[in-house]
N, C-alpha and C positions, 0 to 999 in steps of 0.2 A: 504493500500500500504506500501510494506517494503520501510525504506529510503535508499537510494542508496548512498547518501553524509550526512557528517552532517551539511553542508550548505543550502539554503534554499534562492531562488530568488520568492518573494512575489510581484506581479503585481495586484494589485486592479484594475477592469476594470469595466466600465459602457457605454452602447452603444458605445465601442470602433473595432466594427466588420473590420473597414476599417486598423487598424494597430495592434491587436492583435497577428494574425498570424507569420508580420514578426520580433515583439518585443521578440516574444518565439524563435523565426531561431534564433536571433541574439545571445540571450544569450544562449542557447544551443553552437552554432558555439566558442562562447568566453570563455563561461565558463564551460565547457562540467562538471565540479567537483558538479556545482550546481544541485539540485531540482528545478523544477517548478513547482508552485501554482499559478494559476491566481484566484484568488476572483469575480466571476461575480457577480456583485450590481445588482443583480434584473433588467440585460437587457432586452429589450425589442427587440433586435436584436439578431444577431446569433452569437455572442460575445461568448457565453460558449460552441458550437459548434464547432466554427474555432479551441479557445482555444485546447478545447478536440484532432482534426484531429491532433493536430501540435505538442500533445506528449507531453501536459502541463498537470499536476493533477486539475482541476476543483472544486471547492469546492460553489456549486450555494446559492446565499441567496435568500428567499423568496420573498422578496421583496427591492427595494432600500432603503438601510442606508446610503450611504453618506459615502465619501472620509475616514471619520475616524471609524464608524463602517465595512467599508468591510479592512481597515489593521488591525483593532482591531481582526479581526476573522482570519486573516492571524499568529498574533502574539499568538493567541487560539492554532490555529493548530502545529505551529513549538513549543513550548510549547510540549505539549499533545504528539508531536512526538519526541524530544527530541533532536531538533537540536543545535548546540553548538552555529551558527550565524543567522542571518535572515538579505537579503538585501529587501530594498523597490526598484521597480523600477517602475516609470510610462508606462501605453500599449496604449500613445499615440506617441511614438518615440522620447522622448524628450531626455530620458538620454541614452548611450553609453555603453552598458554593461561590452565592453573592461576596459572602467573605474573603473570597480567592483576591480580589479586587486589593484590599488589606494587603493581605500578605503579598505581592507584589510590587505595592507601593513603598513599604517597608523596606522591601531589597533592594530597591531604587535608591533610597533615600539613603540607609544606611551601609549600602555596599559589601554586603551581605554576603556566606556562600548558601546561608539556609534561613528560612523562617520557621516561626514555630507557631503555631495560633495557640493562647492560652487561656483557659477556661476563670484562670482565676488571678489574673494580674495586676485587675484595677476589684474594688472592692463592691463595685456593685455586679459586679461578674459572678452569679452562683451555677450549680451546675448538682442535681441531683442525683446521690450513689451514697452506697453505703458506709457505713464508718469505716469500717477494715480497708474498704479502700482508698476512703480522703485520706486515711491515715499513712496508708501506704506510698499514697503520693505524694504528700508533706516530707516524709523519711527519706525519700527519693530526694525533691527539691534540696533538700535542705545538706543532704551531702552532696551532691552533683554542684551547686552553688559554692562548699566549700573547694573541692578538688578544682572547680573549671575556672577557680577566683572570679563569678560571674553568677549572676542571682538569675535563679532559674526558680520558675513556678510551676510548669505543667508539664516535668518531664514522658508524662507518660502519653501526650498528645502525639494523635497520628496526622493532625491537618496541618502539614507542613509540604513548603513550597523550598525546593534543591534548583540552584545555577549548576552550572556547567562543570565545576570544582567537585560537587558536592552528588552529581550524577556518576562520574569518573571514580570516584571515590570509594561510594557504597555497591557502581555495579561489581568491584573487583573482592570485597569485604563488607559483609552485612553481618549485622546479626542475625541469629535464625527465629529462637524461640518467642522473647518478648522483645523486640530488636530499639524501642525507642527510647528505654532509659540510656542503654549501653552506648546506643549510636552518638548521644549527645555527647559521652566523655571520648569513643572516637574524633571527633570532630574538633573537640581540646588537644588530644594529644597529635593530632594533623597539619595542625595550623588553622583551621577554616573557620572562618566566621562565624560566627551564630547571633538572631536575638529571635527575642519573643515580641508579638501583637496581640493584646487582646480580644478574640471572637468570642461570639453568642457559640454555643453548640446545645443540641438538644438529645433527649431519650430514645435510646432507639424505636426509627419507626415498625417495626418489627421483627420478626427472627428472633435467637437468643443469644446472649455476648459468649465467649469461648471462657471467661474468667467470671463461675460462680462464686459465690460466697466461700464456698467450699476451697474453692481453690486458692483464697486470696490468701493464703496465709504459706501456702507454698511459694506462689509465685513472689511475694517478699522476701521469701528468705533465697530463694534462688536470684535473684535479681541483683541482690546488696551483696553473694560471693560471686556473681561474674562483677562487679563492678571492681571489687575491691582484686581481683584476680585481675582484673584489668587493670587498674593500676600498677599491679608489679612487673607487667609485659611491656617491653621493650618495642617501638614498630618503626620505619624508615615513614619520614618526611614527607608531605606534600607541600616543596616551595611555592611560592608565587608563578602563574605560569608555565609550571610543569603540569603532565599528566602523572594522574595516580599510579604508583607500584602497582603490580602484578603480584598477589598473594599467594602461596601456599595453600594456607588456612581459613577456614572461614570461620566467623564469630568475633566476640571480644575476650 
């Protein structure tokens, strides 16, 4: 497929059949400048189907890899196709596409390799979830702020907008499992810019999140030893300018 923009709206989706459809209408309707790619994780529903009807590019994986390998193949493709930005946006209605607007302008201004939309930056920003998890993302914040000497609120936001730097970057090295705490202290240890904007986000419009209740209390503690495990790892340099290394390894 020729690219029609060199923008690039990247939607990872897994059995999300019930809000795919109208997550494609909406950023089409907002951002008519973007591409769309939805990543179907190896659904087991009609997910790459609706995707397909609704005038989005489809790129199906085999089988499910999980929240960081289906943006990791998202970050392949805009790569490979030679887009200047790449947005992430969740296809279960949480983030606002209108928003994308933000987080662009932001890059603009502040010269950016990434944005980050955060849920809770300015104080009239609230954002409904349960305590284990505001909690979990506070605990995040709040050492990722100390390590990146850079005050971070919404590490665990996936409605982020990647340049050119920061495409290069994550196609050759992503995280896999919960890839957006970890990726933020890649991005420290790289040289690459970062800030945060605050957006509205809302409750998902349907499906179920992959992180029950149940699970929150795993995924915090796996999350705080890759980061800290991240921190003792050594990685070569992304200067000004240059393309990203060629990795080995994948994750943090």
């Amino acid at each position: 497929m020729a690219n029609r923009s060199t923008h690039l709206a990247v939607i990872p989706a897994y059995n999300e059949s019930a809000t795919i459809g109208r997550v494609i209408e909406r950023v089409g309707r907002e951002r008519p400048d973007f591409d769309v790619l939805v990543v179907d994780d190896g659904s087991t529903d009609d997910t790459g189907a609706i995707a397909h009807r609704a005038g989005a590019e489809v790129l199906r994986l085999p089988f499910n890899l999980g929240i960081g390998g289906a943006v990791q193949a998202g970050f392949v493709y805009a790569l490979e196709h030679d887009y200047r930005c790449m947005a992430q946006v969740d296809a279960d209605g949480q983030h606002d596409p209108a928003e994308l607007a933000t987080l662009m302008r932001a890059m603009d201004e502040h010269e950016t390799d990434v944005v980050c939309g955060s849920r809770f930056l300015s104080s009239d920003m609230s954002y409904p979830a349960p305590i284990s998890r505001r909690t979990g993302i506070h605990i995040f914040a709040f050492l990722l702020s100390l390590f990146v000497r850079q005050r971070i609120t919404d590490p665990t936001s996936g409605f982020r907008l990647y340049g050119r730097r920061g495409i290069e970057l994550f196609a050759r090295d992503y995280p896999h499992d919960y890839p957006e705490v970890e990726a933020i202290l890649m991005l420290h240890h790289h040289r690459l810019r970062m800030c945060e904007v605050p957006v509205q986000m809302f409750e998902r419009d349907g499906g179920a999140s992959s992180i029950t209740s149940g699970k929150s209390a795993y995924y915090m503690v796996k999350v705080l030893l890759a980061l800290f495990v991240g921190l003792a790892r050594r990685r070569p340099v992304v200067e000004a300018g240059e393309s990203a290394p060629v990795f080995a390894s994948h994750g943090i």
